[in-house]
LODO-282828 format. One record per residue (C-alpha): x, y, z; residue number from 1; chain. Coordinates in steps of 0.5 Angstrom, whole numbers. Layout:
X|Y|Z|NUM|A
...
END
This chain:
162|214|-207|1|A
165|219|-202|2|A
171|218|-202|3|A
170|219|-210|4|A
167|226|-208|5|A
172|229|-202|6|A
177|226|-209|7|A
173|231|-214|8|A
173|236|-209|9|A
181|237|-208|10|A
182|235|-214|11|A
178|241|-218|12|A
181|246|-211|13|A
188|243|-213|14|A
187|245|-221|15|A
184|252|-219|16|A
191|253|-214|17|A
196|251|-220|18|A
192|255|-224|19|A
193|261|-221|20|A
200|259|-220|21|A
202|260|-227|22|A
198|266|-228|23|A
202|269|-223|24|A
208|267|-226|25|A
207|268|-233|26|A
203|275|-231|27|A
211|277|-227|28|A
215|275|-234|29|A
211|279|-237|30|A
212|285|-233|31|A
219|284|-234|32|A
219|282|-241|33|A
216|289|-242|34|A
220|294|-237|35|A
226|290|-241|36|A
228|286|-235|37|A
228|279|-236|38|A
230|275|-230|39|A
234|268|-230|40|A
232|263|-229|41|A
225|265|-231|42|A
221|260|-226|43|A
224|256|-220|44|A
220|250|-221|45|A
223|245|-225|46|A
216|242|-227|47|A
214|250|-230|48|A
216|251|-237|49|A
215|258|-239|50|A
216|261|-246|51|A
216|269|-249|52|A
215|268|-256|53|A
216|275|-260|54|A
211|278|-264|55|A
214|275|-270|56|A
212|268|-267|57|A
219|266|-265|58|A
221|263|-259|59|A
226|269|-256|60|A
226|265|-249|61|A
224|259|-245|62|A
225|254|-239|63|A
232|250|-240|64|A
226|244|-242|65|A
224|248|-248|66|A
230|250|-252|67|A
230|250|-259|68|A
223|247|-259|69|A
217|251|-262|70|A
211|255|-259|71|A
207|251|-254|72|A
201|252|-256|73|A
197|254|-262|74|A
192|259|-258|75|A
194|266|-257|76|A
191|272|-252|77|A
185|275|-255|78|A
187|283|-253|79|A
189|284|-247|80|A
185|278|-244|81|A
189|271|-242|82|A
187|265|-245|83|A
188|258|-242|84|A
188|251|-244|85|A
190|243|-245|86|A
196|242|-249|87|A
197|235|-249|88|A
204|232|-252|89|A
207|237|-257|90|A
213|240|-254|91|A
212|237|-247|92|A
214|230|-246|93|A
209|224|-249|94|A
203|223|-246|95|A
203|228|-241|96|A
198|234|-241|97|A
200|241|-239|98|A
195|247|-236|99|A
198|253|-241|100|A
196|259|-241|101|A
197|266|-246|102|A
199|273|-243|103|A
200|279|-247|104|A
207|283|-246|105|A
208|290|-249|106|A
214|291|-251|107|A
218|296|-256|108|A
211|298|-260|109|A
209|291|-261|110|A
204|285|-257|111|A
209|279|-255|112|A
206|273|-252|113|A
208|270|-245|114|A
206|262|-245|115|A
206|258|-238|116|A
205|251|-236|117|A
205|246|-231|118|A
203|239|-232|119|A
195|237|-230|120|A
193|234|-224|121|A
191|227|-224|122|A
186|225|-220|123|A
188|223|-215|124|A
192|229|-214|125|A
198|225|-210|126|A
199|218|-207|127|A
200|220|-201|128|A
194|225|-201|129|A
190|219|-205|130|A
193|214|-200|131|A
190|218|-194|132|A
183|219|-196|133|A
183|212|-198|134|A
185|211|-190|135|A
180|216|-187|136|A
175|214|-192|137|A
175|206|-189|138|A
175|208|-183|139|A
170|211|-182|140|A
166|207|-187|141|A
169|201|-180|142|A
166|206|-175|143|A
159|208|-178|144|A
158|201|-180|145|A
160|199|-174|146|A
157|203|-169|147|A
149|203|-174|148|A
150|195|-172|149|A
151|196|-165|150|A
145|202|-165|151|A
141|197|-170|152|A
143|191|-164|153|A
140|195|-159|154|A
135|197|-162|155|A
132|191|-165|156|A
134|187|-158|157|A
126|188|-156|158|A
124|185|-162|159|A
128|179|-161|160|A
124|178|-154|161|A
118|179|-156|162|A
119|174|-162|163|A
122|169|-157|164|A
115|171|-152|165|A
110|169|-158|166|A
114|163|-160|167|A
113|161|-153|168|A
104|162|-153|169|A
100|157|-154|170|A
93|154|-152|171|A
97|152|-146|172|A
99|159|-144|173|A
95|164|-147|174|A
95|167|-142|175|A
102|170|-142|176|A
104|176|-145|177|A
110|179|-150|178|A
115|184|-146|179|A
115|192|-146|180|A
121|195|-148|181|A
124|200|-142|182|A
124|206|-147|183|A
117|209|-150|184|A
118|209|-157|185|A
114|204|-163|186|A
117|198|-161|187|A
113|199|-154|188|A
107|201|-158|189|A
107|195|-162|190|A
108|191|-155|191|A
102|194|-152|192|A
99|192|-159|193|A
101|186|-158|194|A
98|184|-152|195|A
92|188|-152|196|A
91|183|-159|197|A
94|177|-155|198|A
89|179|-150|199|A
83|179|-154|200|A
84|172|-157|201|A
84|169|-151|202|A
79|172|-149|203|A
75|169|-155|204|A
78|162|-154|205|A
76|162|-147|206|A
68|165|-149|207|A
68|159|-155|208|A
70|154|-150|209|A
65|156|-145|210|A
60|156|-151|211|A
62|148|-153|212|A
62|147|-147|213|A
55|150|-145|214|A
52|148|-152|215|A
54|141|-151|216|A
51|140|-145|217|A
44|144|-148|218|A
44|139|-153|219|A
46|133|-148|220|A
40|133|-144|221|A
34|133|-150|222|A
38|127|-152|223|A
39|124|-146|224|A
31|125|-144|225|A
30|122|-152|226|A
34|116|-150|227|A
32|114|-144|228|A
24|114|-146|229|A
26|110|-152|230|A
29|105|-147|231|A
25|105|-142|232|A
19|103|-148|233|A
24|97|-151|234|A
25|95|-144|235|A
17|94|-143|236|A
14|95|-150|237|A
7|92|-147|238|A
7|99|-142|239|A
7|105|-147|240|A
5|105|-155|241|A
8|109|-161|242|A
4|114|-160|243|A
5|115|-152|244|A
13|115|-154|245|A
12|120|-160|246|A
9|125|-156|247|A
13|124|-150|248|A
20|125|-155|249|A
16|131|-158|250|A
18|135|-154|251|A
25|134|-153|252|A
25|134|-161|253|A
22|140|-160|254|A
27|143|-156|255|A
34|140|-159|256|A
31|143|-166|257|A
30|149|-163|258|A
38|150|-159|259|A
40|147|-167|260|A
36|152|-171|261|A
38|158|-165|262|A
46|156|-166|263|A
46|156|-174|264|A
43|163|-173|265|A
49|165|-168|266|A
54|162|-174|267|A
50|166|-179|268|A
50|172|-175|269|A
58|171|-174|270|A
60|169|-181|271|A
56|174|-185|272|A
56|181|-181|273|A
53|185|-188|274|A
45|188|-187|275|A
41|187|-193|276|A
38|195|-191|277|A
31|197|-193|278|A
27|203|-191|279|A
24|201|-185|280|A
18|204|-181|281|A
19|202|-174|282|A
13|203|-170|283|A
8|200|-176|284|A
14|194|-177|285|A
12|193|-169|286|A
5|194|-170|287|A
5|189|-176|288|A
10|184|-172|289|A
6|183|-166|290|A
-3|183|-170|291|A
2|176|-173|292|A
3|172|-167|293|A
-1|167|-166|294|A
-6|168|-159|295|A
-1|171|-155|296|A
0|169|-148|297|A
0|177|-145|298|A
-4|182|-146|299|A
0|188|-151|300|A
0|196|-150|301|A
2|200|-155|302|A
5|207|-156|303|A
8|209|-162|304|A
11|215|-164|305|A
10|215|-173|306|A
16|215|-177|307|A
21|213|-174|308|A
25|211|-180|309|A
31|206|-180|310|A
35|201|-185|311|A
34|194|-184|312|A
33|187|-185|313|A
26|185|-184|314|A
28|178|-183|315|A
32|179|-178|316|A
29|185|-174|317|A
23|180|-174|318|A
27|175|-170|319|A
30|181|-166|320|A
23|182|-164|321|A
21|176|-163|322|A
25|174|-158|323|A
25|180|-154|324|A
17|178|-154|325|A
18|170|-153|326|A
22|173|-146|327|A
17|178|-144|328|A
11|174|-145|329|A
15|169|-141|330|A
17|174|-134|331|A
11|178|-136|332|A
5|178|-131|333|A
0|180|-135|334|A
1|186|-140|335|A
8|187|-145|336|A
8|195|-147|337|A
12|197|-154|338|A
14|203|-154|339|A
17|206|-161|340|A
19|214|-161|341|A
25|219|-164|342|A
30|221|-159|343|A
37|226|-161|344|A
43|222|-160|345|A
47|224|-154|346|A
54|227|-156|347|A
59|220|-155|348|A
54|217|-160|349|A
54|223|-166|350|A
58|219|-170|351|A
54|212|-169|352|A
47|215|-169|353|A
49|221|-173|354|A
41|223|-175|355|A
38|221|-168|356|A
36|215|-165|357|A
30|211|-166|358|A
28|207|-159|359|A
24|202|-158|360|A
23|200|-151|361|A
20|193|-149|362|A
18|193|-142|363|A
13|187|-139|364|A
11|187|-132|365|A
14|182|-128|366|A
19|182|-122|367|A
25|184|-127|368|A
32|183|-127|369|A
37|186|-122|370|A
41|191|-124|371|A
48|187|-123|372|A
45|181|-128|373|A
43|185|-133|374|A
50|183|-137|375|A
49|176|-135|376|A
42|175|-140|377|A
46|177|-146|378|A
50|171|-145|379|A
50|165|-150|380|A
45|160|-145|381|A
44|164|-139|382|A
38|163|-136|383|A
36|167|-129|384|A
29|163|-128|385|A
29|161|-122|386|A
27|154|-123|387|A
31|153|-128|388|A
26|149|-131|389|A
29|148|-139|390|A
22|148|-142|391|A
20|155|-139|392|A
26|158|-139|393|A
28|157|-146|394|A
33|156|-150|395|A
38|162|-147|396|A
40|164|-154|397|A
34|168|-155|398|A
37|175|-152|399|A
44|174|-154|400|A
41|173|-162|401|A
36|179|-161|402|A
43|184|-159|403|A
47|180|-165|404|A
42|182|-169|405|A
42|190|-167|406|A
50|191|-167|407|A
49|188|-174|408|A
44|194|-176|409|A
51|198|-172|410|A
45|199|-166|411|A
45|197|-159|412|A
40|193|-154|413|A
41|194|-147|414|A
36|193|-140|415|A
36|199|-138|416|A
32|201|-130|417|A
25|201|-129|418|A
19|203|-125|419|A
16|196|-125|420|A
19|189|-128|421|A
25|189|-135|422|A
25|193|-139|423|A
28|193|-146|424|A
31|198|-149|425|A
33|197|-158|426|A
36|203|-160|427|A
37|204|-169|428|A
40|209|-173|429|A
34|213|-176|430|A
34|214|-183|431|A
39|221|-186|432|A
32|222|-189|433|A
27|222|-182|434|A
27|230|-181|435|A
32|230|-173|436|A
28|228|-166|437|A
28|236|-164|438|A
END
């Protein structure tokens, strides 16, 4: 294509050229044909014809290529003006086409016509000129071809060995890392992408192998109590009766039904994230929740501000609530305080809370929990009680699941500091339609 192109250009240059030529030509035999001083030969170039043709029509002169041969072409000059054209054949050679152009000459009171001609131009102009283009053409075409794929090499040379690094990451190594390029450009932030991506499914893997690991030995141990007590009745069946042996397995059954039921609300909570959101009053909701618990352990404190409105699931608000009342009354020592109110958003949460916050705070009076292992209680079957018992100290999916719960209503649950005992503080979206805490 750009050899056609640079041919074009030189080609219609070289046309204009030679045209110019033979106006020039026919312009000086006209000047001599009317000053009565014709010059032979008419034109030095062997390949220029020239004829002057009287006002009668008839050849008077011409190029020795031209002798006795009529006119050589059919147009003649309008006036004063020249007029050019394409004679093919005719009086020229068979299958030649000449560039001729029509000049006036006045002479003796009459209008001669000076005719000059040169053959057209082909294509490409000359061999050796198509020749040379042709050349540079290719070579340059060698050289762009040769140094984009040197530029293209080089470029995708870091592409090659971050494909070679992630060939080599498995569940063996999860640990490794793709190599970053030593220049700063996109393929470096697709390596940083890359890693921060590969960084997170470990991240991932590792958490779901220590939750296997701890679910498994959650489960493990109401199936172990369950086992030995049905052994232990099968080895002396005359000690213990069916009703002594259900109501001690009960309470294992109990507690294998209760790790089951929390681990099914975990895969739900992780499969679907979607909210079924209703208008929510969220001091009356609290209010509602806590009159329906049956004979609650702990004495309940109430300060609640109205209208703090919020869009909710009130299934799972109700299991958010429950559990952070299962593990106050658990800590508590006497009194469980629920506290609701409208706050503004702070600047950095705009666009999580764009028409302020509705807080609710759950604060018991227990010993609390130490600032560095606030983290640890949202984590899947931590238990900071002392004792460890299993029985007391639940199931250690309950707070885990309340902050699921709000991170899927786009809130957050935190523990935040205290005079006295925890304090759980549950933050929500209030609804676009609450007038703004001021």
């Amino acid at each position: 294509m750009l050899t056609a192109l640079v041919m074009a250009v030189i080609h219609r240059f070289a046309t204009e050229d030679l045209m110019s030529e033979i106006l020039a030509a026919g312009g000086r035999v006209a000047h001599q044909v009317e000053r009565k001083e014709l010059a032979t030969p008419l034109v030095e170039h062997s390949k220029r014809y020239v004829q002057i043709v009287d006002s009668a029509g008839t050849v008077v002169a011409s190029t020795p290529q031209l002798t006795g041969k009529p006119v050589m072409a059919g147009f003649t000059p309008d006036g004063r003006h020249i007029r050019t054209g394409v004679v093919c054949g005719g009086v020229f050679p068979s299958g030649q086409c000449n560039m001729v152009s029509a000049q006036s000459a006045f002479r003796a009171g009459q209008d001669w016509v000076v005719y000059t001609a040169a053959p057209t131009i082909p294509l490409y102009v000359t061999p050796w000129l198509a020749a040379s283009v042709i050349g540079v053409a290719a070579l340059m075409a060698t050289a762009i071809t040769a140094l984009a794929n040197r530029i293209v090499t080089a470029a995708l040379r870091p592409v090659s060995a971050i494909r070679g690094e992630l060939d080599q990451i498995s569940e063996t190594c999860p640990d490794r890392r793709v190599p970053f390029p030593s220049s700063r450009d996109e393929i470096h932030d697709l390596a940083d992408s890359i890693n921060r991506t590969l960084a997170r499914l470990q991240a991932a893997t590792q958490q779901q192998r220590l939750f296997t690991t701890d679910a498994s030995h959650e489960l493990r141990t109401p199936i172990t109590a369950i086992r030995a007590e049905v052994e232990d009745a099968l080895h002396a069946p005359e000690e213990t009766s069916v009703s002594t042996l259900g109501n001690t397995v009960l309470g294992s059954v109990d507690r294998l039904e209760a790790i089951v039921g929390d681990l099914l609300t975990i895969a739900r909570l992780e499969t679907d994230r979607s909210v079924k959101g209703e208008p929510i009053d969220l001091a009356e909701f609290v209010k509602s929740e806590c009159e329906r618990q049956p004979k609650p352990r702990k004495r309940f404190e109430f300060v609640l501000e109205p209208g703090a409105m919020v869009i909710g699931d009130r299934v799972l608000l109700s299991r958010l609530l429950a559990n952070l009342i299962d593990n106050a009354e658990r800590h508590a020592i006497s009194t469980i305080t629920f506290h609701v109110r409208r706050v503004p958003s702070p600047r950095r949460d705009v666009r999580r809370f764009p028409n302020g916050i509705a807080m609710l705070e759950v604060t018991d009076d227990g010993p609390g929990i130490d600032r560095g292992k606030r983290e640890v209680v949202f984590q899947r079957f931590a238990r900071l009680d002392t004792a460890r018992g299993r029985q007391a100290g639940g199931t250690g999916l309950g707070l885990p699941i309340a902050r699921q719960i709000a991170e899927a209503h786009g809130g957050t649950l935190q523990i935040e500091d205290s005079p006295h005992g925890a304090r759980l503080v549950l933050r929500l979206a209030l609804d676009s339609r609450t007038k703004n805490a001021q």
